[in-house]
Every structure is written in structure tokens, then in C-alpha cells.
C-alpha positions, -999 to +999 in steps of 0.1 A: -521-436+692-556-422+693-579-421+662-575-384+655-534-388+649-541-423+634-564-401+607-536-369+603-509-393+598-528-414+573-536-383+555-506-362+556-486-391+548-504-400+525-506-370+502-467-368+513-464-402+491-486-390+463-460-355+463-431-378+460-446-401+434-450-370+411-417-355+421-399-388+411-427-391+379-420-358+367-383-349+376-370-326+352-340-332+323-334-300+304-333-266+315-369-257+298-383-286+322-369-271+353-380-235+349-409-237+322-420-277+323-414-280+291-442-251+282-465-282+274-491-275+304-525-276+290-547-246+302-566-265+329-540-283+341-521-246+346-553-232+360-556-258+388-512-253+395-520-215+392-550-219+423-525-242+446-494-218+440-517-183+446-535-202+477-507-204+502-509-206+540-518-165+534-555-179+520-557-213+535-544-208+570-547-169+578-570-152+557-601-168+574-585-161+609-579-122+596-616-116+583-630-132+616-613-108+638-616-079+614-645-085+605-658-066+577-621-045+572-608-082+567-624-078+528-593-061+520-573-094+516-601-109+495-605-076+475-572-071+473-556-102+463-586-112+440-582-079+418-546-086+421-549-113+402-573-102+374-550-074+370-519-099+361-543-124+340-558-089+320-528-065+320-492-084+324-495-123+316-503-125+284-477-097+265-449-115+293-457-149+277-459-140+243-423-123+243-413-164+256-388-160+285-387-183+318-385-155+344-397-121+355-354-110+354-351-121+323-381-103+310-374-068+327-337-076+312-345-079+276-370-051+277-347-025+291-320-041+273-299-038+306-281-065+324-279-040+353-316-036+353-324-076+352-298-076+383-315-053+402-348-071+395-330-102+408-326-086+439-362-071+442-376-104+438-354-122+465-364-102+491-396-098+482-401-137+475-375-144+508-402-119+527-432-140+518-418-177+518-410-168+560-453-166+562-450-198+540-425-215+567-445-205+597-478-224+584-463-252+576-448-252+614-477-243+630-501-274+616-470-299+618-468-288+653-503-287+664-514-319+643-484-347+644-479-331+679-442-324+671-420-293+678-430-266+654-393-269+647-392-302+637-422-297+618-404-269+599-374-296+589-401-324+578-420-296+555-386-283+539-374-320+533-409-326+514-402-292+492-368-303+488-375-334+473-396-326+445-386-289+437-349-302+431-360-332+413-386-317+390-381-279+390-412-266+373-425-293+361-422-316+394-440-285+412-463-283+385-479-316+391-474-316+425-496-282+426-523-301+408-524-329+434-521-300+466-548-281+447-573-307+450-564-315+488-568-279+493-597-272+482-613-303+498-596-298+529-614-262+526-648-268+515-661-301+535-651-288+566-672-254+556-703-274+542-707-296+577-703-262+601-728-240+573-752-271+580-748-274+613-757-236+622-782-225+594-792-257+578-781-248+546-751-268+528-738-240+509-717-219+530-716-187+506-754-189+512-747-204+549-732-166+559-765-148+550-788-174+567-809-177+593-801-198+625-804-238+624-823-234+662-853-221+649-848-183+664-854-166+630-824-147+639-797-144+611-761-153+617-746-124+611-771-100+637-762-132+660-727-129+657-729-088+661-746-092+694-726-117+709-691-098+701-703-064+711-718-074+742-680-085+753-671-052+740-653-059+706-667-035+676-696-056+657-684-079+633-702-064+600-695-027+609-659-028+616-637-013+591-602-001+586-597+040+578-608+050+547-569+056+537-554+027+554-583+008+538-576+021+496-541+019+505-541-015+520-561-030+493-541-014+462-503-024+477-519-064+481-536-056+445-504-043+426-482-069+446-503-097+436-497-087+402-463-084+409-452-116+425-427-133+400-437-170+411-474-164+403-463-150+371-438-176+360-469-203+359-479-183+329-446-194+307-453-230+312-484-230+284-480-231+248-490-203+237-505-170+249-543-176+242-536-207+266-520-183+288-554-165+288-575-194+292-553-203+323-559-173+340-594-180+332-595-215+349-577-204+376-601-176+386-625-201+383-605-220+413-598-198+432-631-184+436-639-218+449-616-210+483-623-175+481-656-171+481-660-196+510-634-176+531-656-153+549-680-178+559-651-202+573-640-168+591-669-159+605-687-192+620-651-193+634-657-164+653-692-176+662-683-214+674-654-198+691-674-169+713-704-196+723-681-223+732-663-199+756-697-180+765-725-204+759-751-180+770-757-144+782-735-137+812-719-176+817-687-185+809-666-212+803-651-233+834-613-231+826-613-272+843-640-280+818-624-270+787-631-290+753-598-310+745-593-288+713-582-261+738-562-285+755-542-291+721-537-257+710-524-241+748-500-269+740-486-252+712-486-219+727-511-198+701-538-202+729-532-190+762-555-183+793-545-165+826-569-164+855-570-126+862-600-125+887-592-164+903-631-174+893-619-206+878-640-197+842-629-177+814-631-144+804-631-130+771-637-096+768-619-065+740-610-049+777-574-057+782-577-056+822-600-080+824-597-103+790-584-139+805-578-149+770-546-135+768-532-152+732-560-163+707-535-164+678-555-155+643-534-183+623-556-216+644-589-202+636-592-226+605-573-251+614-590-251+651-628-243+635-636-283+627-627-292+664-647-263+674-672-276+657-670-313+668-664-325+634-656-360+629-622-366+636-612-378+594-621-339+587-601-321+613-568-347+601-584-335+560-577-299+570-542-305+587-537-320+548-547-292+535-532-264+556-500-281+545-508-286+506-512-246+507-482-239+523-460-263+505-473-254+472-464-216+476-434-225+491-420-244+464-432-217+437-411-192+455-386-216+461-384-219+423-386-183+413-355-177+438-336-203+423-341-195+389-335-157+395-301-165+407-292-196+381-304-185+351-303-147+357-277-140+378-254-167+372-261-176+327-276-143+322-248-122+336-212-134+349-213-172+327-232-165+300-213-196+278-227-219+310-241-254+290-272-266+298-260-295+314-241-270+343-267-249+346-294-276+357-270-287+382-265-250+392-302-247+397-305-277+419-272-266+442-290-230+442-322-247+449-312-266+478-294-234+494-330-216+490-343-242+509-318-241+536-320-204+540-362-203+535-358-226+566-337-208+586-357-175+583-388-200+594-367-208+624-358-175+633-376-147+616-362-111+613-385-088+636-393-065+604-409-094+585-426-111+615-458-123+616-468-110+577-474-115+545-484-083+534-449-073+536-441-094+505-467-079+489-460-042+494-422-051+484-436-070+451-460-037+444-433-007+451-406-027+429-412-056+403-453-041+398-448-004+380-416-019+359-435-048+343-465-019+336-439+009+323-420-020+305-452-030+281-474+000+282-450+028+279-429+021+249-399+053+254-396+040+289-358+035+293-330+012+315-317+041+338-353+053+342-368+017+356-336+011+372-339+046+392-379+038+399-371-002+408-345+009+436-364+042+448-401+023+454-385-009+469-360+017+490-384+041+501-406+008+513-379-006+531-371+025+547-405+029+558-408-004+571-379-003+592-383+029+606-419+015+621-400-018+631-437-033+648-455-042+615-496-040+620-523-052+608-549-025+618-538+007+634-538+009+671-518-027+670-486-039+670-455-066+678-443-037+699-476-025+709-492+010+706-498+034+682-475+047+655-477+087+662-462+095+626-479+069+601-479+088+566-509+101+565-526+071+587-512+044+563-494+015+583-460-002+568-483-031+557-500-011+527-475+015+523-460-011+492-486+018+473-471+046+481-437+028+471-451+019+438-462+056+433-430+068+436-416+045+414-438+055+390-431+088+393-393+090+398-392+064+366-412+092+343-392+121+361-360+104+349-376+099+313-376+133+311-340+131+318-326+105+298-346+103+266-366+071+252-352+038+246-340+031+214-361+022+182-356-014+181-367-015+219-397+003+210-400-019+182-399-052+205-429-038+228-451-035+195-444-069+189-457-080+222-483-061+225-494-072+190-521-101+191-512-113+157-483-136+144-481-152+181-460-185+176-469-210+200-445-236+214-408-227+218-394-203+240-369-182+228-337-179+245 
């Protein structure tokens, strides 16, 4: 075994142990346990959960590969998702937690006193959550597959086992401590590789700072102007310049915004505090921590893109001879994500944005972090760190989602709606049996992902903001709001989405790509399935308030329920209500 799998195996297995520790530490006996923990989490201990369950393979693995392609458009995601999540903390955590339920269903159930609305938020959150946990699945395959040098399906089965282990055992409050523990691997995995490569090509040990440096080699040349004139010497548009379309870009940025907000398993971490001012502080902490990845992000993505381009260029007009190849791209053509054809029969490589003569024919986005310490000729402990933490990220989110599924089906579906006299004894076991299907299905749509969903995890997000998003607003903000009228804007924004979606089955990125290749001739008005979840969630909105109109406002005591809420005084901290 050579030293770099000796290190990933000691580390992954490792923090493997330390998950199963917890799992088995912290397994779950009540009902309140499972979906809540208890709703004993202290504030920093929900903060750090809050940072590992937002930071999934999305953040760790592909949001560093996105911004080093895009460029400058990549500030969407970081935009996007960021806002996102001071939107929930400001406008939709706190009145959710102070009204005391477990889940997003139950919530949207009680305030539109509807079991036919909390039904059709069931169903919104499965395929939004379903949607997102495939990204989730592929992460977790693609550093098991690279790293223990395994088939990415077999990696898949060793990463679902793991979730399975401690999200049936401990439910919320297994996954709760576990997201501590994958937190800290995380970030750690994240930072020290980013310090060493800042150092290495500016000198300076703070990568945030690192990005706006000058070059280690003396030159006086920044990174940045470096970086611009490598890439658009090969043809590729300069790396600080390059933006999406002004529509595409708003739109883009507000469907990952309102999705952020809302994704039910982000917002179930705030029902797991005491009380709603330690529901604010959580959100508080957790900003704090995921700044920490964030802010790193585009530095990470673009001394990606600079290590990559002058390891296969090392100067002006020489390449790279294909025979003399570093043995990181040795490893990843394994796996398939890096692939090289010799067009012109020179024996070197050519990398070039000209499609006729480009020799790098697959540079897949999701190995830039993962790839960038080896790139880098990092010592061989950090590159096994990062496979760690590549795995932390997905396994944390994947659990959350895991849980919200679960939870939507056994407690909403199943004790909200068709057994509601279902003791609490049953219903624990319910969640586990529903639980362990989840997993079973999450891993099957790894294994085989449906075309539509492919490759994204915007998707989730655009599904999250055309459905679950504008009910949760209208819900504590507009007190008349009624059941038929959120029921009629839930199914038209997630529907309209859908339909969208399927009728431009390559899902892009940026315009002018996609799975299917070419250019969509009828995008509405420019704006690509990806960030159309903000169109959806306009006419939500709008067929909601139309329906108003229609219907009349909800009944006193409803409206008397949102005052409640949205009143800061008389909170009672501690026990849910039920």
C-alpha cells in the first residue's frame, strides 16, 4: 500500500469511527430525539451542525470547481446561497421556531389549518430534497472512487452504509453530533490545504488576502492579472471579466437565494434549540462558520485554475508531454473525470477553449478541489485530509435530507394524516423503516440518476424556491393568506418549474452549454432551467394572492395564531408543542 492510501484510509476511517462512536453515543429514544434532539442544542453547538448540514458536496466539492471555470459569474453560488441563508436566519427561523413544531409540513399544516396543504408540502419537499441528495450521492462517489481507489459504485454503498448507521440510530440528534464532528473535518480539510497553496504562490498565509496578492516569484505581477493572461492566451474569456447575462445572472442568484431559504433540512436545525432567541444566536454562529468555507472559496477556485493551466502549460507556447504526466493525472484519467485525446499526434497536451483543437477533452469541474493539493505537490497527509473532508460535507447534507424525508413521511404523512392515534413507540420505529427506505432510494438515484436532475444542484434549489419559499413567507407575513390559496400557489410554482425543466431536458450551467449540447433557442427571456426556480416562485406568489381574492382570508383564529408568532413577547422556551 503506498503512503498516500495508507494516509486516506487512516483518515477516512478514522473519522468513519469517530461518526459511529457518536451515532451509537447519541442514538435517539423518543420521538422529540429523533426529529428535534430533544430541543436541548445549545446555540454554538447548533451553529457548528447548521455550517456542516448547509456545506454539502455543493460548497465543499463543486463550488470551487464552478467559480474557477466561471470565473467571476461563479459569485452567484456564493451570493446566492450566502443571502439565502441570512434571509432564513432574518425572515423565517425564528417565527417557525417559536410556533414549536419538528418539520417544515407540519408547520405549513397548522398555519393553513389544512391537512391537504401539509400533504402537498410533503410532496414539494421530497422532490426537492430527493433532487438535491442525487448531487449529495455523486460526491460522496466521486472521492471514494478517486481516493480508496474503489468503483465509484462501491464507494456510493460504503457512504450510504455510514449515513445509515447513525441517521437510523440517532435521528436528529445522532446527526446532530455527528455534524459537529464533520464540521470540524470540513473546515480543516478546507482551510490547510488553502493556506499551504496561498503560501506557496504569493507568500502570504491568508488565502482571502492570498487571491489579491502579488506573485511568490518576485515578478510584481498579481495573481489575478496572471491568471487572466494565461487563460485568454488559450482562448478562454479572462477569469475576472467573465460574467453570466445580466438576467440569467439576477435570476440565477435569487432562485439559489429563495431556495436556500427554502430547504426544509436547513430549517429543521432551527427546532432543535430551546428557545427562539437561541434560534437567533444559531443562525448567528453559523454565519460565522460558514463564512469561514466561504470566504476561502474563490481563492481555492482560482489557484485551482492557475496550478492547473501552468502544470499543463508551464510557459508561453510549451506544453505538457502527455508520457510525462504528474501521477495526479494518472489517478484521476483512472476515474474517468480527466480525459486526454491526442488530436494533432504531437505526444503533448493541448488545452485550448477551441473545441477542434482542445486535447483536454473531460476536465470535470467536481476534481478541482479535491485534485488542487496534488496539483500543488502537497504533502501526501493533506491530499488524504481533503478526501476526509470532501466526504464529511457530503455525508453531513446527506443525512439532513435524509432526515427531513423521513420525517416528512413518518410524522406528516403517516401520524399527521392517515394514523393520527399512532403511539410514540410505532412511530419511532416508522421513522427508522422510512429512514432506511430513503437511504435505499437516495442510493439508487446516486447509481442511476434521472437525465433531468443530472449533474445539479441548482435544481433542488429552484424546486425549494418556486414551492416550500413563498408559502413559509405568505404563511407568516400575510396574515388573510388562506389553505386553497397556498395550496393553488405551492402546486402552480413547483408545476410550472417542473414543466420548464423538462421541456429543456439538458440542464446548464451557463448558457451556450449543455448535457445535450448547444444552445436553447427558446430560454424565457435568456433564463436557463437552473435559475428559473424564480420565476416559479413569482408565480406562486402571484397565483396565491390572485386566489385570495377569490376565496376570502383565513379565519380569525388563524390570523390570530400568526400574531402570536410573529409576537416577540411571551415566547416559552423548552417544549415543543405537539
Amino acid at each position: 500500500m503506498d503512503e498516500l492510501k495508507l494516509y486516506t484510509w487512516i483518515a477516512v476511517g478514522g473519522t468513519f469511527s469517530l461518526y459511529f462512536f457518536i451515532a451509537w453515543w447519541a442514538r435517539a429514544g423518543s420521538t422529540s430525539e429523533f426529529y428535534a434532539a430533544g430541543g436541548g442544542i445549545t446555540p454554538l453547538q447548533n451553529g457548528m451542525a447548521i455550517g456542516a448540514d448547509w456545506m454539502s458536496a455543493a460548497s465543499f466539492i463543486s463550488m470551487a470547481g464552478l467559480i474557477a471555470f466561471l470565473g467571476y459569474g461563479g459569485s452567484v453560488f456564493l451570493m446566492g446561497w450566502t443571502g439565502g441563508y441570512v434571509l432564513l436566519a432574518l425572515c423565517l427561523a425564528p417565527y417557525m421556531r417559536k410556533h414549536g413544531k419538528f418539520t417544515v409540513p407540519e408547520f405549513i399544516g397548522d398555519r393553513y389549518y389544512s391537512k391537504a396543504a401539509r400533504i402537498v408540502a410533503v410532496v414539494c419537499l421530497i422532490i426537492a430534497s430527493l433532487t438535491y441528495i442525487i448531487g449529495q450521492m455523486k460526491g460522496v462517489g466521486v472521492a471514494f472512487s478517486r481516493f480508496l481507489e474503489v468503483e465509484y459504485d462501491m464507494g456510493l454503498y460504503i457512504g450510504m452504509f455510514v449515513v445509515f448507521v447513525y441517521a437510523t440510530l440517532g435521528g436528529m440528534k445522532g446527526i446532530t453530533y455527528t455534524q459537529i464532528a464533520q464540521y470540524v473535518v470540513l473546515i480543516t480539510a478546507y482551510t490547510i490545504p488553502a493556506v499551504f497553496i496561498s503560501l506557496q504562490l504569493t507568500g502570504n498565509p491568508i488565502p482571502q488576502l492570498g487571491l489579491g496578492s502579488t506573485l511568490a516569484d518576485g515578478s510584481g505581477v498579481y495573481l489575478l492579472d496572471k491568471l487572466d493572461t494565461v487563460v485568454s492566451e488559450l482562448g478562454f474569456k479572462e477569469y475576472t471579466t467573465s460574467t453570466l447575462g445580466d438576467v440569467e445572472m439576477f435570476a440565477y442568484t435569487l432562485s439559489l437565494m429563495i431556495g436556500t431559504a427554502g430547504l426544509p433540512h436547513v430549517i429543521m436545525r432551527f427546532f432543535t434549540v430551546p428557545s427562539v432567541k437561541a434560534a437567533r444566536q444559531s443562525a448567528g454562529y453559523a454565519l460565522v462558520f460558514i463564512a469561514l468555507l466561504y470566504t476561502v472559496a474563490p481563492a481555492v477556485g482560482a489557484m485551482a485554475r492557475f496550478n492547473l493551466m501552468n502544470t499543463i502549460e508551464p510557459a508561453a507556447g510549451q506544453n505538457l508531454e502527455y508520457a510525462e504526466r504528474p501521477q495526479w493525472f494518472k489517478e484521476w484519467e483512472k476515474t474517468g473525470l480527466l480525459a486526454f485525446e491526442d488530436k494533432n499526434g504531437d505526444g503533448k497536451v493541448q488545452y485550448t477553449a477551441d473545441k477542434a483543437t482542445n486535447e483536454m477533452v473531460k476536465v470535470d469541474r467536481d476534481i478541482m478541489v479535491l485534485a488542487n493539493p496534488a496539483i500543488a505537490n502537497l504533502p501526501n497527509w493533506v491530499i488524504a485530509l481533503v478526501a476526509a473532508g470532501g466526504l464529511a460535507a457530503a455525508l453531513s447534507t446527506a443525512a439532513g435530507l435524509l432526515l427531513a424525508i423521513s420525517s416528512a413521511i413518518s410524522h406528516d404523512l403517516m401520524k399527521g394524516v392517515l394514523v393520527p392515534d399512532m403511539d410514540e413507540k410505532t412511530e419511532l420505529m416508522a421513522s427508522r423503516i422510512v429512514m432506511t427506505i430513503s437511504v435505499c432510494v437516495a442510493g439508487y438515484l446516486g447509481l442511476n440518476p434521472p437525465g433531468f436532475a443530472a449533474g445539479t444542484f441548482a435544481l433542488a434549489f429552484g424546486l425549494a424556491a418556486s414551492s416550500i419559499f413563498p408559502a413559509l413567507m405568505m404563511g407568516i407575513f400575510s396574515k388573510k393568506m388562506s389553505s386553497k390559496a397556498a395550496i393553488a400557489g405551492m402546486c402552480s410554482g413547483i408545476g410550472v418549474t417542473m414543466l420548464y425543466v423538462f421541456q429543456h431536458k439538458g440542464i446548464m450551467f451557463i448558457p451556450g452549454t449543455s448535457f445535450l449540447g448547444g444552445m436553447e433557442p427558446n430560454w424565457f427571456f435568456g433564463i436557463s432551467p437552473n435559475a428559473f426556480g424564480s420565476v416559479g416562485a413569482f408565480v406562486n406568489f402571484v397565483v396565491a394572492f390572485a386566489m385570495l381574492k377569490v376565496t376570502g382570508p383565513a379565519p380569525s383564529h388563524i390570523q390570530d395564531l400568526v400574531t402570536n408568532f410573529r409576537t416577540p413577547h411571551g415566547e416559552v422556551a423548552g417544549a415543543h408543542n405537539h
